[in-house]
N, C-alpha and C positions, 0 to 999 in steps of 0.2 A: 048838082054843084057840090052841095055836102058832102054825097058819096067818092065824089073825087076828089077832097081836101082829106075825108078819113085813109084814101086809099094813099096819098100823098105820105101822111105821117106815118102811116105804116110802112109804108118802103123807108124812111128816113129814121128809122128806131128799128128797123132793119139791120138797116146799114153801120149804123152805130153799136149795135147791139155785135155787130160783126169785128167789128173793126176794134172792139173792146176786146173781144175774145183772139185776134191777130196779137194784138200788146200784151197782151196773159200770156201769148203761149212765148212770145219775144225773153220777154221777161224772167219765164220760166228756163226757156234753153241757156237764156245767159248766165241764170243761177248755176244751172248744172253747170255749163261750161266753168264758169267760177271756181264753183267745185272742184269739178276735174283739174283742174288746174292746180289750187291748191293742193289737191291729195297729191297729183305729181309730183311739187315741189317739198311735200311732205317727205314722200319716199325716196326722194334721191338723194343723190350722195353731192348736191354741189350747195355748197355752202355757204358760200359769198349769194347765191339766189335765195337760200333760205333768209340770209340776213336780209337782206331786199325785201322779200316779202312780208318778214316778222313787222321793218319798219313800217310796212305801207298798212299793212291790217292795224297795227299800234296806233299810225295816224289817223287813220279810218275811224276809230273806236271798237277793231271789232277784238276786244283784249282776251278772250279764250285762246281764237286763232293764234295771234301773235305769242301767247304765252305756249302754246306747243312749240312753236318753231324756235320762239329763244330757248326753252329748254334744251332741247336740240345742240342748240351752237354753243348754250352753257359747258353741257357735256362735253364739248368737242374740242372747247379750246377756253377752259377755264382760267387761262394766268395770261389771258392775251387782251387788249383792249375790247375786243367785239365781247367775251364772256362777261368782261365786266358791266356792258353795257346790255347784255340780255339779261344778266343776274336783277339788275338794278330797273329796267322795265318791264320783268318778270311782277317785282314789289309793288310798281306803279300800279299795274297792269290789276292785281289783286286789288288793290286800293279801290283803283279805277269803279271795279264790279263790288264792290263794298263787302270783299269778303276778307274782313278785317284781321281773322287769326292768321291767313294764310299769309298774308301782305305784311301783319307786322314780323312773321317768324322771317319772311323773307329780305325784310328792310335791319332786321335785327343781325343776320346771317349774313348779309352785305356787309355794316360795319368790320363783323370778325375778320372775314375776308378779303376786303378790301379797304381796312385800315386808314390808308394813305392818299386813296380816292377824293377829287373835286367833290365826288356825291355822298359821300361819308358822312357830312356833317345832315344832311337832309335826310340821310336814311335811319340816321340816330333819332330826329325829331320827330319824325313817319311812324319807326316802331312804337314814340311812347304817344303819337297819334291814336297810333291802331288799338291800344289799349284805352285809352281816354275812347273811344270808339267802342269800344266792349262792354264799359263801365253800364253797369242795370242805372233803374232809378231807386232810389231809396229804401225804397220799400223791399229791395229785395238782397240779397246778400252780399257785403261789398268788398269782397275778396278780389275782384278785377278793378273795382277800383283804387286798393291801395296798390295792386301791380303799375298803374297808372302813374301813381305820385310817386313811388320809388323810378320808373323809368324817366318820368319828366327832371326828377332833383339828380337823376346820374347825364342827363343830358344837359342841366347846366352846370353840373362840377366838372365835365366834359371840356364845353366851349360857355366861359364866363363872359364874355365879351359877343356872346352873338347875338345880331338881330332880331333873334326869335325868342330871348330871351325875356321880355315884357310878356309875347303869349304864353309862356310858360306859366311868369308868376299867375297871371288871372287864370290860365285854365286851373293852376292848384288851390287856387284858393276857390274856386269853384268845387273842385273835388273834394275839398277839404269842408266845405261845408253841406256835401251833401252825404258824408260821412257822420258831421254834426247830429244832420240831420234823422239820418237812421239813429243814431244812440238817442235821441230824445223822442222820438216814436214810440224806444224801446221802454223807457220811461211809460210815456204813458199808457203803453199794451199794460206793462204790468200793477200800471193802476186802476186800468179799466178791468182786468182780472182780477182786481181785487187781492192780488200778491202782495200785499203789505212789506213783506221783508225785501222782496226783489226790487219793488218800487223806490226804497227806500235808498237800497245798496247802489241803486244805476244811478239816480240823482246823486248822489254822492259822489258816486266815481264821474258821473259825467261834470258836476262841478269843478272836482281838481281840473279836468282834460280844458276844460273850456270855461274859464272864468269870466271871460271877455264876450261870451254868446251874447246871441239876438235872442234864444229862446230862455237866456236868465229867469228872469220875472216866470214864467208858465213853470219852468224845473226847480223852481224853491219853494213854490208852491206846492208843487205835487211833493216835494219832501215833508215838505211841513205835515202836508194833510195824511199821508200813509204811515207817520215819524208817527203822530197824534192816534190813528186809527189802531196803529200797530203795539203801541203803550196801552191803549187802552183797553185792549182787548187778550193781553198778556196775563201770563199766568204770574199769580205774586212772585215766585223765586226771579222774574224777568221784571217784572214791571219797573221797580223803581229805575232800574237803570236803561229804562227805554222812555221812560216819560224824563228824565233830563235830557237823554237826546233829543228828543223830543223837544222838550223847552231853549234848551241848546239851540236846537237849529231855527228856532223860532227868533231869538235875541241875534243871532247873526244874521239872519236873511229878511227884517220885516220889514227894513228899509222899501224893499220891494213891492212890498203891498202899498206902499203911501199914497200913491198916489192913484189907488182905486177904493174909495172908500168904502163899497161893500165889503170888499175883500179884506177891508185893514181891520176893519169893524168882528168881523166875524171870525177870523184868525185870533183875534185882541180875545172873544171870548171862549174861544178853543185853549189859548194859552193859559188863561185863568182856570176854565176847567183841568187842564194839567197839573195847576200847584194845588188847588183842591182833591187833585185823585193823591196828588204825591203826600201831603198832610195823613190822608187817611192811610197810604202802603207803609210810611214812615209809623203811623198808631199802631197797626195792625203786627209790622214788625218788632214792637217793640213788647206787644204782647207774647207772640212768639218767641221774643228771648226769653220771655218767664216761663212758659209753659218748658222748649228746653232746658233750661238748666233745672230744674225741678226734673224732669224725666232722666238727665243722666247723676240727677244724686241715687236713683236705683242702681246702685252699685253694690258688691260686695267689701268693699275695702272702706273700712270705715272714715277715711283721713279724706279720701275723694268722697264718700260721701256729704260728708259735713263740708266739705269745699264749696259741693252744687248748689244744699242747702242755703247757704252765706249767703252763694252768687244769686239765686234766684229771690231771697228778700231784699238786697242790692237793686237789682234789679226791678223790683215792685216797688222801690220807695223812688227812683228815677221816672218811672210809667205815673205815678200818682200827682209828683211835681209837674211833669208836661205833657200828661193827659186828662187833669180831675174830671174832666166831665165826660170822660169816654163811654162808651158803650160795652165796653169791655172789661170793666172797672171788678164789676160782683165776680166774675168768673175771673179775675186775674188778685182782687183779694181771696180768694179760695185757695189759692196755689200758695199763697203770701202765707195762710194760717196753718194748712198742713205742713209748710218748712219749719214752721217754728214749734209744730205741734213735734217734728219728730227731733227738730234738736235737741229740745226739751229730756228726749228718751232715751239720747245716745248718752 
């Protein structure tokens, strides 16, 4: 009995097994015939069949095919309705298959061409589509997507009044902030490289660009802290005038920190340390003017001599008034006593 239930399914998975391979081969022949068919209607000369066909693969979805055969009829009869109507689901037809540079040059090429077209205005919104389509993410170069917002702002200075023109604003302001968002990236790359001066310069400029950001607070911060880095680690002829930038951008943006107290906290003692380094560049310059003007009374001319002389005990009696208790005091009375030593001698 078993043996004749196995023998059963095996003729029945037979037969199946047959009759799968009858539908393959069905299947297959009609492909070809398909084929054949098409390539026929490819190679010949009747036109009005190509346009038929273009439409029916178009409908189909099958948009390769349909895109040879409109090309075809584009060529053929370019200034006639059927061209305009290949030109124009040619654009789809790219679209369709997502290959975005070919469909927006063709939606773009349609406008020039066809000016006056019902489909004009859609093939205007398609091109700066296909570009919004192109646009990377942030992180990578955003040269496609200002081609983007230049195409979407010529397609509403275009048609004011259209429909589409709500999509427009939010897709730009989407692009607009993902442009944001690269500059402020940029910002932080070159604070995590520790680029002090770049860091400083991109916050800067991205502040003017964008007053109004979301990433406010995190870009006055990295100003602040590379402003501060960048001062302090300056060579004197730079310094003073990097640590008021410094302090500068500090008094203008600390609003920002208010409302995170570690951050207000520790900025508040960053900024202190700034007017204490700036105390001491201010001493130190002031020594320095003694030291030069004492070095350019070596002169030969005895009238600028005696001038340098003048200037640098001037100078020593200004240092004594609001520095007494400098560090630099014995070595800047030294300079003080050989001027008066050689006054004395001219």
């Amino acid at each position: 009995m078993k043996s004749c239930e196995t023998i059963y399914n095996n003729i029945i998975f037979a037969r199946m097994k047959f009759l799968k391979q009858i539908l393959s081969l069905f299947l297959l022949v009609l492909f070809v015939s398909s084929c054949s068919d098409y390539q026929k209607i490819v190679k010949s000369d009747d036109y009005e069949m190509k346009f038929e066909e273009a439409n029916r693969q178009y409908e189909r979805g099958n948009y390769p095919r349909a895109i040879a055969l409109y090309e075809q009829i584009y060529q053929r009869f370019p200034r006639t309705d059927k061209g305009e109507v290949a030109y124009f689901r040619m654009a789809k037809s790219y679209f369709a298959e997502q290959d975005y540079y070919m469909a927006g040059y063709y939606f773009h090429q349609f406008t020039v061409r066809y000016p006056l077209s019902d489909n004009a205005e859609e093939s205007m919104f398609l091109t700066a589509i296909c570009s919004v389509k192109n646009s990377p993410k942030s992180t990578f170069d955003q040269e496609e997507t200002e081609i983007a917002l230049n195409d979407l702002q010529m397609f509403v200075l275009r048609y004011p009044n259209s429909h589409l023109i709500d999509s427009c604003n939010r897709t730009m302001d989407r692009l607009r902030f993902k442009i944001e968002t690269k500059r402020f990236d940029a910002v932080k790359l070159y604070a995590k490289m520790e680029d002090h001066r770049a860091a400083v310069a991109s916050s800067k400029s991205f502040i003017e660009d964008y007053p109004r950001s979301a990433y406010m607070k995190e870009v006055t911060l990295l100003q602040f802290e590379n402003s501060y880095k960048l001062a302090m680690n300056s060579v004197l002829s730079r310094k003073k005038e990097r640590i008021e930038d410094a302090m500068e951008s500090y008094a203008r943006y600390n609003t920002y920190f208010s409302d995170r107290k570690s951050v207000a906290d520790r900025t508040l003692r960053m900024n202190e340390n700034l007017g204490k380094e700036l105390l001491n560049v201010e001493e130190e310059f002031a020594f320095n003017s003694i030291v030069e003007a004492y070095n350019n009374s070596n002169s030969s001319s005895k009238q600028k001599k005696t001038r340098f002389l003048e200037e640098t005990i001037i100078r020593f009696n200004i240092f004594v008034e609001k520095y007494p208790d400098s560090d630099y005091m014995e070595r800047a009375r030294n300079y003080q006593r050989r001027a008066e030593r050689e006054l004395n001698n001219i």
